[in-house]
Steps between C-alpha positions, in 0.01 A plus 500: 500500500722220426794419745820346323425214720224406227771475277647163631429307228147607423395168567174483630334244702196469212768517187734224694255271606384497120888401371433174710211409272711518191478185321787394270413344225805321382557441155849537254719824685413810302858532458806232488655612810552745744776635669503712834759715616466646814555553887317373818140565384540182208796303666378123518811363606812648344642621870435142666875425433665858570651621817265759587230602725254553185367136485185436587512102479361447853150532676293715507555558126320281297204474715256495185707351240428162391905415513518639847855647581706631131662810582232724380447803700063453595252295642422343126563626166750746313354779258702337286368147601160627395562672179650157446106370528384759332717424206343152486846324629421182669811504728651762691814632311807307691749718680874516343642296786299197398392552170507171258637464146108405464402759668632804338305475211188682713747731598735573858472765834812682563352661751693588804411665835694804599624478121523904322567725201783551696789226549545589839179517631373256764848396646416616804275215478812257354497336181236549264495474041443849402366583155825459333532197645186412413530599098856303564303204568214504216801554243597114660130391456511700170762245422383199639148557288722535201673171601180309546299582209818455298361808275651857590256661246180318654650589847542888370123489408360306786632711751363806322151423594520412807416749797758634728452700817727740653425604867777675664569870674315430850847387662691781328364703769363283806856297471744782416394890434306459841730330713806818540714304748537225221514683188618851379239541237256733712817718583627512086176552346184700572148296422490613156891437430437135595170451313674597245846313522277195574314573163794468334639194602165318495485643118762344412441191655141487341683498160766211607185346525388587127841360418445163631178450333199690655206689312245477768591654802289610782653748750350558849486841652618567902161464760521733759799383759421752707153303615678201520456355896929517528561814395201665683670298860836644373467867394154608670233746290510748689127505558446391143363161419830422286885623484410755277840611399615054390151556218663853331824346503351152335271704263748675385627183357170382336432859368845408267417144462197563223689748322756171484289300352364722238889544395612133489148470274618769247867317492413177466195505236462051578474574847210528704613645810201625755427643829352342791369827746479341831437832705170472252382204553586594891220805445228563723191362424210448708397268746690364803911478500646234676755554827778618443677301722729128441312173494825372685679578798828676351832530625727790420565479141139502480487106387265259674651362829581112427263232598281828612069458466365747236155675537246216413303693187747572287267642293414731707890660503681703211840459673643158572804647661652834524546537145370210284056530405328169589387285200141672518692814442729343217190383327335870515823676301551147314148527282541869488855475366387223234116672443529871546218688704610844351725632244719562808538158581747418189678680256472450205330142536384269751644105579235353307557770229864444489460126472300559146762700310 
């Protein structure tokens, strides 16, 4: 029988060591640009500047990546970083907080660690540019696009094929539902009320997003926080090999997130709205899981101790810290996220799919 423990991430020693081998063969983007909204897990740099303790511009981060230090949250590279590759973009796609008037053309990151659905989620951690922050600041770039190519029409249809991500939820719970002493949500709602309530808002954020120009739009699913290294150290399992109780509550959010996407389809007939299913592509599947323990030493928060040695094979880890996968990891649910395994993996298209409408 499989333990839930298989679940964390599904990534496989066989499968990972396999993304490594992926060779990019850059030619012209499949797309104009790409935009990436988001939390921690595609951050490269957007919480450098913020008062907060969700940076992670200091060693051991960066380990693997060819920049060293940025202020993304793993030894190497973001799933978004690599669906970047696998979208044949030459560059990484800069972060807000440096991005060039020659740079925006590709496309920005908003992404922001402890950022939510919710405004105030994560300010237990301090500052941080939730999602309507984050659609506040594409309407700028929006703008400055506009500006640039001096042709609001041309903007209108550029920015309609380009690919947008939309990666959010995960710090709904870990950085407000589950923390009681800093938020009242766990005592006003039950698990489904706040699924729900978060359902709504994120709907109608998904369609502020329509507004401003988006017709491809890839939304990731919750993976299971309750196997995550932190919460496991924080709540116990009881026996089990995860916090049981954190994966209904988080599932209870996916299980309303596809029917989302199926609605925002039917209203906006130019849209192409789909479904990325992590807890899929986190399925069991034989052959031999890898630990799940950090890479890094981690300090409370469950963030890498500064100036701290991480494990030396990272590929060898699906956890860099408490909560964020290594870059073998990230490349596992990045090619299954842009080339679907199963039906399951994306609903109703794949990346690369997406890309060709």
């Amino acid at each position: 029988m499989v333990s839930k423990l298989d679940l964390l991430f599904g990534v496989l020693i066989t499968a990972a060591l396999m993304q490594f081998q992926i060779v990019f063969v850059i030619g012209e983007p499949q797309v104009p640009c790409y935009f990436i909204f988001g939390d921690s897990l595609v951050d490269n740099g957007n919480n450098n500047g913020l008062v907060t303790a969700a940076k992670a511009n200091y060693t051991p981060y960066g380990a693997d990546f060819p920049q060293g230090v940025t202020g993304r949250f793993t030894n190497g590279l973001t799933v978004a970083d690599i669906i970047g590759q696998l979208l044949d973009f030459p560059n990484f796609i800069p972060s807000y907080a440096t991005a060039t008037n020659s740079e925006i053309n590709s496309g920005v990151n908003y992404g922001s660690g402890g950022a939510g659905i919710r405004d105030e989620t994560g300010r237990n951690l301090g500052d941080r540019i939730s999602l309507n922050r984050q659609l506040l600041r594409h309407a700028t770039i929006v703008s400055r696009l506009s500006n640039l190519q001096r042709n609001k029409t041309f903007t209108n249809e550029y920015i309609q094929k380009c690919i947008y991500i939309v990666n959010m939820g995960s710090n709904d719970y870990i950085n407000n539902y589950l923390m009681p002493n800093n938020y009242p949500t766990s005592t006003i709602y039950t698990p489904y009320q706040y699924a729900r309530v978060l359902i709504q808002q994120y709907s109608q954020q998904l369609k502020s997003l329509y507004k401003l120009g988006a017709r491809k739009i890839a939304v990731f699913g919750l993976g299971f926080i309750g196997c995550t290294p932190a919460e496991i150290a924080t709540f116990g399992t009881n026996g089990e090999p995860c916090v049981e109780s954190i994966n209904s509550a988080t599932m209870l959010f996916n299980d309303r997130l596809s029917p989302l996407i199926n609605d925002l389809n039917n209203a906006f007939f130019d849209a192409r709205f789909t479904f990325i299913n992590i807890s899929s592509i986190s399925a069991p599947q034989e052959g031999v899981v890898l630990p799940n323990v950090p890479c890094c030493q981690t300090r409370s928060d469950g963030q890498c101790v500064p100036n701290s040695v991480p494990c030396s094979d990272r590929t060898m880890y699906t956890w860099y810290d408490g909560f964020h996968p290594t870059e073998i990891a990230n490349r596992f649910l990045a090619s299954r996220s842009y080339a679907a395994l199963s039906p399951m993996d994306a609903s109703p298209y794949d990346i690369s799919h997406l890309a060709q409408l």
